[in-house]
C-alpha positions as CSV (number, residue, x, y, z in Angstrom):
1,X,60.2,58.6,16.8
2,X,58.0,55.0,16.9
3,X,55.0,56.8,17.4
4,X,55.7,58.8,14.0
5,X,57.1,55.2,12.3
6,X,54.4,53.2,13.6
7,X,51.7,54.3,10.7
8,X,54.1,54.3,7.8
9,X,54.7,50.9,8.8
10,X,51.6,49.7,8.9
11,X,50.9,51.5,5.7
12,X,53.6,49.8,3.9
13,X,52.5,46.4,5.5
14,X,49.1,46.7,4.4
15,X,50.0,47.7,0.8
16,X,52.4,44.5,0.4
17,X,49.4,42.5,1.7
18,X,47.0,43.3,-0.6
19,X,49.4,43.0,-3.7
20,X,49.8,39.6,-2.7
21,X,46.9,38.8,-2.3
22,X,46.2,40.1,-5.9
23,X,49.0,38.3,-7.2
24,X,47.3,34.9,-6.2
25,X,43.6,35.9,-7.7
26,X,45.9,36.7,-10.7
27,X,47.6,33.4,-11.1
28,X,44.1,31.8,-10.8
29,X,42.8,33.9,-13.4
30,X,45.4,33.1,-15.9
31,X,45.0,29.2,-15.1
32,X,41.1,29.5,-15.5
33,X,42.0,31.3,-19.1
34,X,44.5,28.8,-20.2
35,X,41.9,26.2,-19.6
36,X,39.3,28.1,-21.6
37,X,41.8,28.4,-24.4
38,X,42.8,24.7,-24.0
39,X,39.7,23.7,-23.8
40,X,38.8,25.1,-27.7
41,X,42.3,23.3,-28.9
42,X,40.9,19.8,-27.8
43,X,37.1,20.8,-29.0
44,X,38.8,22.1,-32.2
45,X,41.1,19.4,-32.7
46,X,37.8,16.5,-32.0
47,X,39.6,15.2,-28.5
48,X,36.6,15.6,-26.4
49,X,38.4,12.9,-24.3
50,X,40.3,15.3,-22.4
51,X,37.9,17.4,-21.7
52,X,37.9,15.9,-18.4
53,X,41.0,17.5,-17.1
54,X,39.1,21.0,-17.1
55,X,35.6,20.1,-16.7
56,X,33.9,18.5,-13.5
57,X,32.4,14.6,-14.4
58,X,28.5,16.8,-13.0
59,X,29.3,20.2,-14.7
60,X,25.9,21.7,-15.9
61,X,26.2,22.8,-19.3
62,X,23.0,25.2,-20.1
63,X,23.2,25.1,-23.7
64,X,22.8,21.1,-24.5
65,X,21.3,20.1,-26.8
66,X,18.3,17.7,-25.8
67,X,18.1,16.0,-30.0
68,X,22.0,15.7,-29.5
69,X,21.8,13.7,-26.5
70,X,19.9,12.3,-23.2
71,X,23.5,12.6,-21.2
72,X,23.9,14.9,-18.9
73,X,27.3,16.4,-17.4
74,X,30.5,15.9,-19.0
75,X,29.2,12.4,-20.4
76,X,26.3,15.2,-22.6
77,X,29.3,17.7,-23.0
78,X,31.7,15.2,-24.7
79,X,28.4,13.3,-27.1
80,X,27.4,16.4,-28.1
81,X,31.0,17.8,-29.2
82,X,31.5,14.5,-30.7
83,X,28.5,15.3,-33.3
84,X,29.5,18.5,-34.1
85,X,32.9,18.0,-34.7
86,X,32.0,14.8,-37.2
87,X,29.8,17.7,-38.7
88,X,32.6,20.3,-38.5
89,X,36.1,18.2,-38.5
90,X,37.8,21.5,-39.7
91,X,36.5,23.6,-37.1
92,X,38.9,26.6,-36.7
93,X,38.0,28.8,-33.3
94,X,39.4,32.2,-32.1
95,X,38.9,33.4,-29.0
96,X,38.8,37.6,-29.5
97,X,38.8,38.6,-25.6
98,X,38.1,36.6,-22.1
99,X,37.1,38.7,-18.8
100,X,37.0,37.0,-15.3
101,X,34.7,38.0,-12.3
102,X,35.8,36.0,-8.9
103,X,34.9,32.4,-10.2
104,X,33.1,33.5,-13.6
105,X,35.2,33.9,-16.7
106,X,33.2,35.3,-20.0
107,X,34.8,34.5,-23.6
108,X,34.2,36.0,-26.6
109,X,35.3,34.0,-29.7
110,X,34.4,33.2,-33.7
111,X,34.3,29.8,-35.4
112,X,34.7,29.1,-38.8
113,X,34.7,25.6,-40.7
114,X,32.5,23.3,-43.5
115,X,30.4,20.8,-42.6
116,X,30.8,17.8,-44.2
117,X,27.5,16.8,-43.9
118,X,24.3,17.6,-43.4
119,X,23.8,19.2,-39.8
120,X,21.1,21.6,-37.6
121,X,19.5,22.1,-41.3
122,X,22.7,23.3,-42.8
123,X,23.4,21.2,-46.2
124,X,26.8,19.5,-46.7
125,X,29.9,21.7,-47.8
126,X,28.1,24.5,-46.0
127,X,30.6,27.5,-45.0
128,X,29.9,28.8,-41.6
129,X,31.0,31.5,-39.2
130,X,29.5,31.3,-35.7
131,X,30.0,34.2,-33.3
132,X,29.7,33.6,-29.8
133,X,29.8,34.0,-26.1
134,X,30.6,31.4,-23.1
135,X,29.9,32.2,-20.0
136,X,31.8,29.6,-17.7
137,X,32.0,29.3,-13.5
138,X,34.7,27.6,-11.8
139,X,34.8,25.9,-9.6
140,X,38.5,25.6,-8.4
141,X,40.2,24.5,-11.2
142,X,37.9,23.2,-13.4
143,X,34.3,23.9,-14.6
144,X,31.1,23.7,-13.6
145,X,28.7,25.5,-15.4
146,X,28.3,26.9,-18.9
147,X,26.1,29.2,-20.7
148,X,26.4,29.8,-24.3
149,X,24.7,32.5,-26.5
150,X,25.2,32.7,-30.5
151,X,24.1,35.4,-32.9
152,X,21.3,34.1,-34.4
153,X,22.0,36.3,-37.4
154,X,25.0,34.4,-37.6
155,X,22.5,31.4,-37.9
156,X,20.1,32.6,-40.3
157,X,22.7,33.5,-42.5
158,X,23.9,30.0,-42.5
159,X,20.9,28.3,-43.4
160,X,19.6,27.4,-47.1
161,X,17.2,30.1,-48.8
162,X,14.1,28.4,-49.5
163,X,13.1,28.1,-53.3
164,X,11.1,30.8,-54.5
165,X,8.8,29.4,-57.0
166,X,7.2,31.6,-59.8
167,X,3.6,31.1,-58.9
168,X,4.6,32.3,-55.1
169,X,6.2,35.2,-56.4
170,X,4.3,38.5,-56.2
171,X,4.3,40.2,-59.5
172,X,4.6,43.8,-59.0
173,X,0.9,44.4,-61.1
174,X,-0.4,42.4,-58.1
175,X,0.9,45.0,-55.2
């Protein structure tokens, strides 16, 4: 009778094991993806100050901006989300989806807002929509790395037609 018990047993132990184990990676995934989503609240909302409490004081952000700032780390992070919400104070983000790999999580989210003065050659009162992806690695519970990546035809779209003057024009007699 043991002999017959014996694998069911272990089958049952090894099953509650692993969806434990799952449970855990779980729980870490939804922290990592509240801090993503709190994060864009406090870069939203302008309080880069707090940024701190989800990324590390030597995170490497790939997409800073060397004519934002010289800083690096969270010091670079903070400056250069200063700038663009003083450019953007209405900024209005939604995050459309998030996917997590072990200690990568990958958001895909649209901003929308006015700038309210002139910024990365858009004029003032410019309406923009940005579409983006972040790609962010954790590092425990907070980041420390970051790779962003923005349709540029997002971009183009946002940026002032140049003036077509009459002279520059090609008439159609001339094609």
């Amino acid at each position: 009778m043991f002999k017959k018990l014996l694998p069911l047993f272990l089958i049952s132990f090894f099953v509650v094991l692993t969806s434990c184990q799952n449970n855990k990676e779980s729980e870490l995934d939804k922290q990592r993806k509240a801090a993503y989503v709190e994060i864009t609240k406090l870069v939203d909302a302008g309080e880069v100050d707090e940024l701190g409490t989800y990324i590390a004081e030597n995170a490497v952000d790939h997409q800073l901006d060397p004519t934002m700032t010289s800083k690096t780390g969270l010091a670079g992070i903070r400056e250069m989300l200063e700038k663009y919400h003083k450019a953007i104070p209405e900024m209005n983000t939604t995050i459309h989806s998030m996917a997590i790999s072990g200690d990568t999580l990958f958001g895909y989210y649209s901003s929308t807002g006015t700038t309210t003065e002139s910024f990365m050659g858009m004029p003032a009162n410019q309406k923009m929509t940005m579409n983006a992806v972040d790609i962010v690695r954790f590092e425990g519970d907070k980041i420390v790395e970051h790779w962003g990546f923005m349709d540029m035809a997002d971009i183009m779209k946002m940026m002032p037609k140049p003036e077509m003057k009459e002279e520059n024009m090609m008439k159609k007699e001339d094609m």
